[in-house]
N, CA, C and O atoms as a GROMACS GRO file, in nm:
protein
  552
    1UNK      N    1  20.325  17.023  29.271
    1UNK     CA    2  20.191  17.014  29.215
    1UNK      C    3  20.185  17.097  29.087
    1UNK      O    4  20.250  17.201  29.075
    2UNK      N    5  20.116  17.055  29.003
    2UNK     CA    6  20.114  17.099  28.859
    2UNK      C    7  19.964  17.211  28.876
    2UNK      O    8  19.872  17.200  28.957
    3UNK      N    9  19.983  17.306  28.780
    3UNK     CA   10  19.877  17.387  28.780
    3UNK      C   11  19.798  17.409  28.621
    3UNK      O   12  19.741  17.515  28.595
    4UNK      N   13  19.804  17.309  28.535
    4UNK     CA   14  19.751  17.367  28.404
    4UNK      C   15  19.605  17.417  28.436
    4UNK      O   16  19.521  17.406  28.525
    5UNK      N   17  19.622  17.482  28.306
    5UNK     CA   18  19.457  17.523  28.325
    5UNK      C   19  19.407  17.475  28.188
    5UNK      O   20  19.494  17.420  28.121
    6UNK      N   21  19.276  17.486  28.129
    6UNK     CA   22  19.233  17.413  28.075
    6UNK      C   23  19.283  17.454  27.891
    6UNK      O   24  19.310  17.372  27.804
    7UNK      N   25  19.280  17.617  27.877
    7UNK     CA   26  19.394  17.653  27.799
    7UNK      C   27  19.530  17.576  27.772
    7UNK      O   28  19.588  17.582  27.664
    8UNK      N   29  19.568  17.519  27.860
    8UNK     CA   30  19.724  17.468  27.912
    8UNK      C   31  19.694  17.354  27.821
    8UNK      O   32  19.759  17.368  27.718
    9UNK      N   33  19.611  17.235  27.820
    9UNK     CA   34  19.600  17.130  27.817
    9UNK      C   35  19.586  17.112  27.650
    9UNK      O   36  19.538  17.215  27.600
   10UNK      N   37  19.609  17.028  27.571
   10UNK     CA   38  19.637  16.957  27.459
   10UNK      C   39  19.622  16.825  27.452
   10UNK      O   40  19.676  16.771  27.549
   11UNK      N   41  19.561  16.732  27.360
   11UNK     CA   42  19.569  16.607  27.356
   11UNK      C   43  19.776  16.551  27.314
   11UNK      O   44  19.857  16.601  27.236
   12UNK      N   45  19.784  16.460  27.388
   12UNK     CA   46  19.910  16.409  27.401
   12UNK      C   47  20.006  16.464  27.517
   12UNK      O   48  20.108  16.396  27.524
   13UNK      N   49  20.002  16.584  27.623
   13UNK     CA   50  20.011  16.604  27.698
   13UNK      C   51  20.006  16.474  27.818
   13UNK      O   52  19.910  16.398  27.829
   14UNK      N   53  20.103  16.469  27.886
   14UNK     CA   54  20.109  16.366  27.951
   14UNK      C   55  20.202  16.360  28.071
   14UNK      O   56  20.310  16.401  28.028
   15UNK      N   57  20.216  16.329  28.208
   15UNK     CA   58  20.279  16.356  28.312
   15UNK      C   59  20.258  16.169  28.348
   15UNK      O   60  20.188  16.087  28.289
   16UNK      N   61  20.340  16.154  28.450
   16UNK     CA   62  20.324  15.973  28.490
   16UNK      C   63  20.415  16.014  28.675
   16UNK      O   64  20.484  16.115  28.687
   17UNK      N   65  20.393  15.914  28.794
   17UNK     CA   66  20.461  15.931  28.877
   17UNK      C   67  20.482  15.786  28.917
   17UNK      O   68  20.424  15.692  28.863
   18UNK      N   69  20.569  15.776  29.017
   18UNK     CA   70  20.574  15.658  29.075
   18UNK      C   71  20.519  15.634  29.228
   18UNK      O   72  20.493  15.741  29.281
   19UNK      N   73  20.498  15.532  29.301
   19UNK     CA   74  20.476  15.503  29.423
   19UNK      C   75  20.505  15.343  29.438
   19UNK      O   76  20.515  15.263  29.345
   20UNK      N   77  20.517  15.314  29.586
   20UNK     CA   78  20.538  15.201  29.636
   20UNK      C   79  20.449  15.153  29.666
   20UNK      O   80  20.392  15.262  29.674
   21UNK      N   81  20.330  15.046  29.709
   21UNK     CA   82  20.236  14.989  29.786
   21UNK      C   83  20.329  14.921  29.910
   21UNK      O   84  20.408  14.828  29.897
   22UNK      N   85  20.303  14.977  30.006
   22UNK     CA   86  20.326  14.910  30.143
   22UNK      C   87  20.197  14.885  30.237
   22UNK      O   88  20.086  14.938  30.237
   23UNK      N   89  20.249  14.793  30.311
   23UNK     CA   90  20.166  14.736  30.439
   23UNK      C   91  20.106  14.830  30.460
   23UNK      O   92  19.992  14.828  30.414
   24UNK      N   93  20.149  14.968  30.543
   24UNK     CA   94  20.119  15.071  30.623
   24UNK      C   95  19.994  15.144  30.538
   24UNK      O   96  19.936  15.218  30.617
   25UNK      N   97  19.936  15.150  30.411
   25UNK     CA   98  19.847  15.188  30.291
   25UNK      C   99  19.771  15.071  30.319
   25UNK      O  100  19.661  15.083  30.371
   26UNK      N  101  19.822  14.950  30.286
   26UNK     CA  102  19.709  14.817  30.319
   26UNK      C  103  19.608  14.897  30.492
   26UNK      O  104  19.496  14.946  30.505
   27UNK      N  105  19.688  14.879  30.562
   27UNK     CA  106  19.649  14.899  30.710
   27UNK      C  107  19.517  15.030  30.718
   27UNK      O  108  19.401  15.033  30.759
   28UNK      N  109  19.598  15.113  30.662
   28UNK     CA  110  19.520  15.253  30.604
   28UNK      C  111  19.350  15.265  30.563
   28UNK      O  112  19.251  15.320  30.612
   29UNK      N  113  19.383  15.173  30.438
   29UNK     CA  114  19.297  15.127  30.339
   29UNK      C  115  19.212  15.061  30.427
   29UNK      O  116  19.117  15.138  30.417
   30UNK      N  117  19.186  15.001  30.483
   30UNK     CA  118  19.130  14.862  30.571
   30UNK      C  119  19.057  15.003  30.671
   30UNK      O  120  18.935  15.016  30.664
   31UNK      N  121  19.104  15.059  30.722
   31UNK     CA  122  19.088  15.134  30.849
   31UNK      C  123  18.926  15.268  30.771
   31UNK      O  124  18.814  15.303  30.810
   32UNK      N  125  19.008  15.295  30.658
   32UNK     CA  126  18.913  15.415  30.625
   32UNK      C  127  18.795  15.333  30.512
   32UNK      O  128  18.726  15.404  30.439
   33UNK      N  129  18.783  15.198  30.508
   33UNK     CA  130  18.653  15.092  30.439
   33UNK      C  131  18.600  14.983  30.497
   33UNK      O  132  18.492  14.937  30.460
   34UNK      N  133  18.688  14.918  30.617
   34UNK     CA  134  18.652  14.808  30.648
   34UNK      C  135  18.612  14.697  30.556
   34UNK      O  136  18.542  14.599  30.583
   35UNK      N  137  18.672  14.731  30.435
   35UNK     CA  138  18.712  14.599  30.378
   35UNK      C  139  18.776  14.487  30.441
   35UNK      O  140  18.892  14.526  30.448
   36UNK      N  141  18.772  14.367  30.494
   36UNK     CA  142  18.818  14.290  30.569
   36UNK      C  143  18.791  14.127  30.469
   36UNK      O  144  18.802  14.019  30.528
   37UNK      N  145  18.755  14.134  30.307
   37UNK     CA  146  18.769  14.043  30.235
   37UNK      C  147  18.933  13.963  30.262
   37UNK      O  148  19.040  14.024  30.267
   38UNK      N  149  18.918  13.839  30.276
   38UNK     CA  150  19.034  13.760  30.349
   38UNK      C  151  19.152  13.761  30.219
   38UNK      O  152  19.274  13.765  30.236
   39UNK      N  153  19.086  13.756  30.096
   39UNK     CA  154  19.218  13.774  29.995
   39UNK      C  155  19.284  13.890  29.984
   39UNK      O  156  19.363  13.895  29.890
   40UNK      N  157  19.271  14.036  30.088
   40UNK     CA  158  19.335  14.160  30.124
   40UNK      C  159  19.387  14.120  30.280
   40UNK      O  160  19.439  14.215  30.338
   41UNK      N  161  19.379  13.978  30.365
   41UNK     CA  162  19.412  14.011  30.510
   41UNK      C  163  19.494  13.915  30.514
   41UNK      O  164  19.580  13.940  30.599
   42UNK      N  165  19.512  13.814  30.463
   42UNK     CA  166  19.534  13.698  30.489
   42UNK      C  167  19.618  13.584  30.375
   42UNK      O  168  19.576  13.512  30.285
   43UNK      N  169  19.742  13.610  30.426
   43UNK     CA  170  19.794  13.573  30.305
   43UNK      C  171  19.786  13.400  30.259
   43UNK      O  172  19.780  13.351  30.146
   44UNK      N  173  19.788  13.335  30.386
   44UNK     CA  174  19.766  13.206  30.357
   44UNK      C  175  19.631  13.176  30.285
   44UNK      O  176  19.617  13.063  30.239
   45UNK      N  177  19.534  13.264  30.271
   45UNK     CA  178  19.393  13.267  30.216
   45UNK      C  179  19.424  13.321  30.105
   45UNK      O  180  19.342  13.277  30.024
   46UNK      N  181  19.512  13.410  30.040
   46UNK     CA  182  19.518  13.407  29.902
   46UNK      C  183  19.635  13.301  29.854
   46UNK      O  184  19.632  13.275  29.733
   47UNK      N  185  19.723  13.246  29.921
   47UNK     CA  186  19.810  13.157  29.867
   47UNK      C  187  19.740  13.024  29.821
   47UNK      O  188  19.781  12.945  29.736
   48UNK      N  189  19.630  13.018  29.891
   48UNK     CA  190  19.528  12.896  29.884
   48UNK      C  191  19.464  12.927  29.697
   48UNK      O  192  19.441  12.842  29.611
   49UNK      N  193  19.452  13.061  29.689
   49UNK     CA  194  19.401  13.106  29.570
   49UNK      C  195  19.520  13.116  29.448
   49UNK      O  196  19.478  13.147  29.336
   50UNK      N  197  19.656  13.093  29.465
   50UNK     CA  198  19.722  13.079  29.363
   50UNK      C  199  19.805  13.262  29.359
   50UNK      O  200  19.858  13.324  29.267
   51UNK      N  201  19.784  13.293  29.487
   51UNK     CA  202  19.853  13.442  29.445
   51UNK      C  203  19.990  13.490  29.589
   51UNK      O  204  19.978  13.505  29.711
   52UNK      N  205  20.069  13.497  29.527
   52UNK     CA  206  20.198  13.510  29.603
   52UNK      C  207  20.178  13.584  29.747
   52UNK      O  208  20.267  13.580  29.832
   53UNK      N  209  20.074  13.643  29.764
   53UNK     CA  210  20.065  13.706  29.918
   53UNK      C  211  19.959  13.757  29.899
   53UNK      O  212  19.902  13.737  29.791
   54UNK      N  213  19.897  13.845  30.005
   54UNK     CA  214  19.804  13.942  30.020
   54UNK      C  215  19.777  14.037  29.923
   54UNK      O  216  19.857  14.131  29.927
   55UNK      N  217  19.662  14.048  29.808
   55UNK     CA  218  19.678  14.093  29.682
   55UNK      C  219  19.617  14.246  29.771
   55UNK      O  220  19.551  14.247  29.875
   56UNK      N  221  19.658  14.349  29.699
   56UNK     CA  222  19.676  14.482  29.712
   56UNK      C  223  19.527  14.500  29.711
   56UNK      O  224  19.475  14.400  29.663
   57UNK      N  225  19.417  14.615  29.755
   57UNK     CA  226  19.283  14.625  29.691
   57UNK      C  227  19.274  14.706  29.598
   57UNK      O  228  19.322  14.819  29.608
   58UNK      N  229  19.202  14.660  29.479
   58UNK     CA  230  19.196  14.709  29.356
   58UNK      C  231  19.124  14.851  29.382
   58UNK      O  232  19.084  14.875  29.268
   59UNK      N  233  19.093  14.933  29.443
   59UNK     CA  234  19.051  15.030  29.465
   59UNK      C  235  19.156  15.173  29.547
   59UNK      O  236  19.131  15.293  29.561
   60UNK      N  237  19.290  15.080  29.592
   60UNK     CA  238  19.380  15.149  29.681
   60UNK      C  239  19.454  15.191  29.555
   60UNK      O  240  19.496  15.303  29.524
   61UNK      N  241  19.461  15.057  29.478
   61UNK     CA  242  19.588  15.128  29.360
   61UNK      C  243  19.504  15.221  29.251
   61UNK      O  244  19.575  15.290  29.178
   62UNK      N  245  19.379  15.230  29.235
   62UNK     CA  246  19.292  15.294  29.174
   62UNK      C  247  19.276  15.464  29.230
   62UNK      O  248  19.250  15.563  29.162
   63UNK      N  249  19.294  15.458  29.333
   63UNK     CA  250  19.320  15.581  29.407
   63UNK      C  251  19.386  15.648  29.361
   63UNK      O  252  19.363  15.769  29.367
   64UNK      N  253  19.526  15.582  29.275
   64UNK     CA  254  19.604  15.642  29.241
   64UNK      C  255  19.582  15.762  29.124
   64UNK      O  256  19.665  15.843  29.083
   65UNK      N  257  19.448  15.747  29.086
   65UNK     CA  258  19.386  15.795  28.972
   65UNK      C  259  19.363  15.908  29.009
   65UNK      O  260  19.337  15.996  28.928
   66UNK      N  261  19.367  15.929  29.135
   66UNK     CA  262  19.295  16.106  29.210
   66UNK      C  263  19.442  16.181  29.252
   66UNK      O  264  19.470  16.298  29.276
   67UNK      N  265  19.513  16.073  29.248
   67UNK     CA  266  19.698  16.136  29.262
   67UNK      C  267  19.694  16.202  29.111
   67UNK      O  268  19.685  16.324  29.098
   68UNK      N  269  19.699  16.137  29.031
   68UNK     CA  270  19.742  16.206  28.908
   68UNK      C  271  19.683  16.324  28.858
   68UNK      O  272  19.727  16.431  28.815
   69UNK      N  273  19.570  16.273  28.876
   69UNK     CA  274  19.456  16.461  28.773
   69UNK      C  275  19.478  16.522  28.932
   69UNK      O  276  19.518  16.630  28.887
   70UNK      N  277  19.484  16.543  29.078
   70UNK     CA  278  19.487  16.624  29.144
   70UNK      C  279  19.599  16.696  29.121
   70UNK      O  280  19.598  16.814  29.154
   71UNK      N  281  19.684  16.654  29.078
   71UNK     CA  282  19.845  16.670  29.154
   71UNK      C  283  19.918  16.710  29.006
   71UNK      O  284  19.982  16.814  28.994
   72UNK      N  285  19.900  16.616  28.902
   72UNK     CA  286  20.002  16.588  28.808
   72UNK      C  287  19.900  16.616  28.659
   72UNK      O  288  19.959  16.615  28.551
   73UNK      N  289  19.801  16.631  28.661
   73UNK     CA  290  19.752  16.611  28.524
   73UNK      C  291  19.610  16.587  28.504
   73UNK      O  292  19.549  16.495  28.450
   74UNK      N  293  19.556  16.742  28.586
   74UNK     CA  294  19.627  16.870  28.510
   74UNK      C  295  19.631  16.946  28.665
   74UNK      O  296  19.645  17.068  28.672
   75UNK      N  297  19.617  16.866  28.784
   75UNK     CA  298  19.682  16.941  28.900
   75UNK      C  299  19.573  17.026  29.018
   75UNK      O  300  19.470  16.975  29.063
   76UNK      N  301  19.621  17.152  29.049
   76UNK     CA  302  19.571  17.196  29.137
   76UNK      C  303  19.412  17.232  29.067
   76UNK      O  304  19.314  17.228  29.141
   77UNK      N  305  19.400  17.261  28.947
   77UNK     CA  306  19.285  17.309  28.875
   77UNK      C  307  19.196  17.197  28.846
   77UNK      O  308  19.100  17.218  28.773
   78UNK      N  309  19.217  17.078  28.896
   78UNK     CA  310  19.118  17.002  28.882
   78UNK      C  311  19.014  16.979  28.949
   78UNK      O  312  19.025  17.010  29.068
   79UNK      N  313  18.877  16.920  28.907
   79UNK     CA  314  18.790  16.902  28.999
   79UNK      C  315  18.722  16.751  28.914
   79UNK      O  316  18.647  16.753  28.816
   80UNK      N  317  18.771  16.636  28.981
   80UNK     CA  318  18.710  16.516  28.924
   80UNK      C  319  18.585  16.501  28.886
   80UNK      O  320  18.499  16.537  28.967
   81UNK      N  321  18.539  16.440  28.742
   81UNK     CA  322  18.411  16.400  28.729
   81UNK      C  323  18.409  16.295  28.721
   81UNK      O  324  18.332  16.270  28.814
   82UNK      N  325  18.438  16.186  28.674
   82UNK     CA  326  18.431  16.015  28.679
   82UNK      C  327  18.584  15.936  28.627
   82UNK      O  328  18.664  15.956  28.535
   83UNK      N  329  18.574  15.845  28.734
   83UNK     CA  330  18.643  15.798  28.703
   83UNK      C  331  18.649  15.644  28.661
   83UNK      O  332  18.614  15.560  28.744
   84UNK      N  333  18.698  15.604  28.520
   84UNK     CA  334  18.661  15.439  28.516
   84UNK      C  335  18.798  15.353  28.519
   84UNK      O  336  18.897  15.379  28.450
   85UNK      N  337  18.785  15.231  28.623
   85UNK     CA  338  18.886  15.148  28.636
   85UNK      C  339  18.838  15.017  28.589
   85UNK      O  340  18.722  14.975  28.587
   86UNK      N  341  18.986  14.939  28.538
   86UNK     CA  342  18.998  14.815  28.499
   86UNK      C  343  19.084  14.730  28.521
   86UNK      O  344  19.178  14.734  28.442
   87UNK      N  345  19.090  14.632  28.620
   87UNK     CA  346  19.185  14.596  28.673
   87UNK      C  347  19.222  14.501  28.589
   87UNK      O  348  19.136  14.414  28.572
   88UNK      N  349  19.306  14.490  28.539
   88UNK     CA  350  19.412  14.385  28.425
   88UNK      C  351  19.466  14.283  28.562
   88UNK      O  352  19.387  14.196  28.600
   89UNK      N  353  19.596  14.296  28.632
   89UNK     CA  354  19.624  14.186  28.746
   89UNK      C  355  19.662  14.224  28.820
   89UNK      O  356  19.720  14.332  28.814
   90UNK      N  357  19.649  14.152  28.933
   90UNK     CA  358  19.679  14.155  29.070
   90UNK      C  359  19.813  14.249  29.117
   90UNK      O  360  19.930  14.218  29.095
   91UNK      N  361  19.773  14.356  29.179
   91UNK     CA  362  19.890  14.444  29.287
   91UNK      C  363  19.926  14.357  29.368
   91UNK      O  364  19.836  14.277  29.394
   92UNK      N  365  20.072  14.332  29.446
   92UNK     CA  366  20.118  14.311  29.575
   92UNK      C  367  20.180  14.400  29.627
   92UNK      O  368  20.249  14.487  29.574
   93UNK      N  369  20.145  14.374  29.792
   93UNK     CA  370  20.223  14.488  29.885
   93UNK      C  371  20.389  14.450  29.802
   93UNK      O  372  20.438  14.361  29.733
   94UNK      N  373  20.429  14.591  29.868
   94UNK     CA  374  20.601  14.607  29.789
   94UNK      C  375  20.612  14.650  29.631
   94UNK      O  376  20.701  14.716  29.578
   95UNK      N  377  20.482  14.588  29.566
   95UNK     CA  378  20.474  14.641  29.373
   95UNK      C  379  20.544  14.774  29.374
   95UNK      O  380  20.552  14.821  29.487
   96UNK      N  381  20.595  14.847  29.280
   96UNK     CA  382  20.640  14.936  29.264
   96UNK      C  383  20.555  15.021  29.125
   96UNK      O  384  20.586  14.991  29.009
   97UNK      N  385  20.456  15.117  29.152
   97UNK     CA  386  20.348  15.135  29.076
   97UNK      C  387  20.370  15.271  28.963
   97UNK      O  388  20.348  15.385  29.004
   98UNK      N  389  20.400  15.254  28.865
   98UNK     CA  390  20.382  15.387  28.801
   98UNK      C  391  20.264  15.422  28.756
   98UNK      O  392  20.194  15.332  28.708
   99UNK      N  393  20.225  15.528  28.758
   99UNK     CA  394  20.106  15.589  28.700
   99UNK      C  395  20.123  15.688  28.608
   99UNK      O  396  20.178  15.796  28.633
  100UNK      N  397  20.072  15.651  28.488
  100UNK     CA  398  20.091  15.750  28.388
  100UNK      C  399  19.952  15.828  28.313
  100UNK      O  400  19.849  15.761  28.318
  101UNK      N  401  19.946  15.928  28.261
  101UNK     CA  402  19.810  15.936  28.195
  101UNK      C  403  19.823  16.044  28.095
  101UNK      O  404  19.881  16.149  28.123
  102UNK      N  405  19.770  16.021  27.977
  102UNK     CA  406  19.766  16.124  27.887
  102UNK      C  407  19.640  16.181  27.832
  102UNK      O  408  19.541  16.110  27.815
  103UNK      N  409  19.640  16.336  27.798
  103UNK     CA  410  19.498  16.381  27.773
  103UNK      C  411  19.476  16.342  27.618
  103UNK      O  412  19.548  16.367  27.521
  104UNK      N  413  19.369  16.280  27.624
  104UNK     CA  414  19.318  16.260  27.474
  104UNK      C  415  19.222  16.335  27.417
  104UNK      O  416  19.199  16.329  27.297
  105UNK      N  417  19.146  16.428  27.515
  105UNK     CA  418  19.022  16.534  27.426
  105UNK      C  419  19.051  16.653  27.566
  105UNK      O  420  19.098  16.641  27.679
  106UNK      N  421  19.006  16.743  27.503
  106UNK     CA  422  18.988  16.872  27.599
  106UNK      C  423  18.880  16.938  27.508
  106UNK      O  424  18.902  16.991  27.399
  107UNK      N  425  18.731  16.922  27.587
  107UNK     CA  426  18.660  16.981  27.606
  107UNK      C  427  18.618  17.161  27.630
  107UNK      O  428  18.545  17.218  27.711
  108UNK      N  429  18.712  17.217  27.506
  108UNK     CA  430  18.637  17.398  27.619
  108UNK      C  431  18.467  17.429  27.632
  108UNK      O  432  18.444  17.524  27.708
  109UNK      N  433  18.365  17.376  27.580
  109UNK     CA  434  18.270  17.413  27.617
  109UNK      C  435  18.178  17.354  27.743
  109UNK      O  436  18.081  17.415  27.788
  110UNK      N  437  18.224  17.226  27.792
  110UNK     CA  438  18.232  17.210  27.922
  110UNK      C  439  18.333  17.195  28.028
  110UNK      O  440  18.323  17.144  28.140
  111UNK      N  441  18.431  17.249  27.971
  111UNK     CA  442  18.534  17.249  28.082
  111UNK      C  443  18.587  17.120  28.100
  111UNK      O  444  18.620  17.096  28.216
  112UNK      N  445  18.601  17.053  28.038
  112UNK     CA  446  18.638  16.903  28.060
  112UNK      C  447  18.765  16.882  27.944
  112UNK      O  448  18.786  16.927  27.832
  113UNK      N  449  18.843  16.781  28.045
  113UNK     CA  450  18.931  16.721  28.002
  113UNK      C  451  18.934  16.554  28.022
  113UNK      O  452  18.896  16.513  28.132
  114UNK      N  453  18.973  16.461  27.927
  114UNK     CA  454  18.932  16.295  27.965
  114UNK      C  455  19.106  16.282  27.915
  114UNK      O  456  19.158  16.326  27.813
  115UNK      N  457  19.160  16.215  28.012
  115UNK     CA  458  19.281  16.174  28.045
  115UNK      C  459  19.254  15.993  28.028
  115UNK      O  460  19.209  15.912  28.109
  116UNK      N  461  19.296  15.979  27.914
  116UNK     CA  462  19.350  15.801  27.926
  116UNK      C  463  19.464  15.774  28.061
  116UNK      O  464  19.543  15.860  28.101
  117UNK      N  465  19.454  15.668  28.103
  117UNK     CA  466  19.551  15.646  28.225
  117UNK      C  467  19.606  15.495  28.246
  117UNK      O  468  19.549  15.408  28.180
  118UNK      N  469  19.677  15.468  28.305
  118UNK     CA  470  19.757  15.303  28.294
  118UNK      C  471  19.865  15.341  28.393
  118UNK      O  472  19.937  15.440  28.402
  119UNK      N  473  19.850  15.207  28.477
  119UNK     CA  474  19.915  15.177  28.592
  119UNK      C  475  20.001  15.046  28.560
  119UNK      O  476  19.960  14.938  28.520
  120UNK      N  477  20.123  15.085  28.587
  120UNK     CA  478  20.251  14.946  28.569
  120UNK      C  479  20.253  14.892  28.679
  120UNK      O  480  20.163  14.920  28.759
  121UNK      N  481  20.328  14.824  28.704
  121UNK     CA  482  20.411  14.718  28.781
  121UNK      C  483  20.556  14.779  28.784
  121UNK      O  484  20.582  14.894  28.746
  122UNK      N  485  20.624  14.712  28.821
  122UNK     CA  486  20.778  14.738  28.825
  122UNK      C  487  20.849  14.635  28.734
  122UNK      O  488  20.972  14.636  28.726
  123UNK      N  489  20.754  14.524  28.648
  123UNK     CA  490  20.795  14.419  28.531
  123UNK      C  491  20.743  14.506  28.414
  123UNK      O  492  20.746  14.477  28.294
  124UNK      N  493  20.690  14.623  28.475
  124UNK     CA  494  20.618  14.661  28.313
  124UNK      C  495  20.502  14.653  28.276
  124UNK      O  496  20.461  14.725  28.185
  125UNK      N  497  20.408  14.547  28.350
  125UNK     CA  498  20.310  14.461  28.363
  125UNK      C  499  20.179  14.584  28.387
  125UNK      O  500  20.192  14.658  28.485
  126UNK      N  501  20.043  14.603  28.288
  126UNK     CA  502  19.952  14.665  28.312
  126UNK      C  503  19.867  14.625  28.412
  126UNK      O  504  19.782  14.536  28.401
  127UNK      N  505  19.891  14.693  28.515
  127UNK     CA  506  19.788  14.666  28.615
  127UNK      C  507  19.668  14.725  28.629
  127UNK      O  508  19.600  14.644  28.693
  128UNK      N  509  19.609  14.811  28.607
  128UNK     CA  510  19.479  14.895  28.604
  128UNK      C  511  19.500  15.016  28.435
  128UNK      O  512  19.582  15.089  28.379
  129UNK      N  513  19.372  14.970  28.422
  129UNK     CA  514  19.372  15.080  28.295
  129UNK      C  515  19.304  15.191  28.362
  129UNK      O  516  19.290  15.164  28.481
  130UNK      N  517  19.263  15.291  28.335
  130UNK     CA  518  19.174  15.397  28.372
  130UNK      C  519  19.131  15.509  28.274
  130UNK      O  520  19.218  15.560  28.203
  131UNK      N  521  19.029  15.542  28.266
  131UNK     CA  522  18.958  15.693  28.181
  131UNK      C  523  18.916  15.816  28.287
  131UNK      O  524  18.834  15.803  28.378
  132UNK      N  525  18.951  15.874  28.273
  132UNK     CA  526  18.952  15.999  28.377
  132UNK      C  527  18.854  16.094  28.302
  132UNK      O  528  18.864  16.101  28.179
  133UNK      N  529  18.785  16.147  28.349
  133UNK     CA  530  18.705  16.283  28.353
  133UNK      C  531  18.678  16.374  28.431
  133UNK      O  532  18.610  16.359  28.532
  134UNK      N  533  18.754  16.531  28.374
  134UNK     CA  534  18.764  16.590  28.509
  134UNK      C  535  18.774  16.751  28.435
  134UNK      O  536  18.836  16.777  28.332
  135UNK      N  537  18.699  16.842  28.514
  135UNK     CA  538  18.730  16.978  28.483
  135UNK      C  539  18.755  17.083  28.531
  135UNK      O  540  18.731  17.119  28.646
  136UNK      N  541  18.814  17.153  28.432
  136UNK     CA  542  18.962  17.222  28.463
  136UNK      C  543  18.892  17.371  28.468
  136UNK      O  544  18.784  17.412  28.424
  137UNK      N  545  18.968  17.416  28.519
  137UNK     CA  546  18.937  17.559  28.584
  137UNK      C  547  19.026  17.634  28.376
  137UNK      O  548  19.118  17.613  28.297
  138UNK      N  549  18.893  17.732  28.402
  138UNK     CA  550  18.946  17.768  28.265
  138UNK      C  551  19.091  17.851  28.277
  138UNK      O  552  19.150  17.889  28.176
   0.00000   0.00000   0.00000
């Protein structure tokens, strides 16, 4: 876990990680929303829709957004203020997800830092954009 503090932080500063989407996160996901929309359960119901399996929920891989400023950028000193997502295309279970994000303003008179953010694929492929706002322990 990363610890910057808000001193620490600079525009162009930037950390990125990877993760897998598996079933066992689908299952997860489902359990702690009861989302039960059939194009997240049912793959013959999204194949009907033109999409290779059970599309990932755009909010699981969005999650990933509280991995990064908690953990990676800018870490233990964070405390989220908003976060905005944009889903570009479809996650599948198995995707192989990088998450990257770089700070573009740091705020010292409110303690804020806004982290641009972008989620790959394992083709490279932008899957979620994101704007982060979040502040940092001075």
């Amino acid at each position: 876990m990363n610890s910057y503090t808000l001193a620490e932080l600079a525009p162009g500063l930037a950390e990125s990680f990877t993760v897998t989407v598996t079933e066992d996160m689908m299952r997860q996901f489902y359990a702690i929303t009861g989302d039960c929309s059939p194009i997240h359960m049912d793959a013959a119901y999204a194949a009907e829709r033109g999409y290779a399996g059970r599309v990932v929920y755009g909010m699981l891989g969005a999650s990933f957004f509280s991995t990064l400023a908690g953990v990676y950028l800018p870490g233990e000193h964070c405390l989220l203020h908003s976060v905005e997502a944009k889903f570009a295309k479809p996650v599948m279970v198995g995707d192989v997800l990088t998450v990257s994000g770089k700070v573009t303003e740091v705020n010292g008179t409110f303690g804020e830092v806004t982290i641009k953010a972008v989620i790959t694929n394992q083709d490279g492929q932008k899957v979620t954009r994101g704007l982060i706002k979040a502040g940092v322990e001075k």
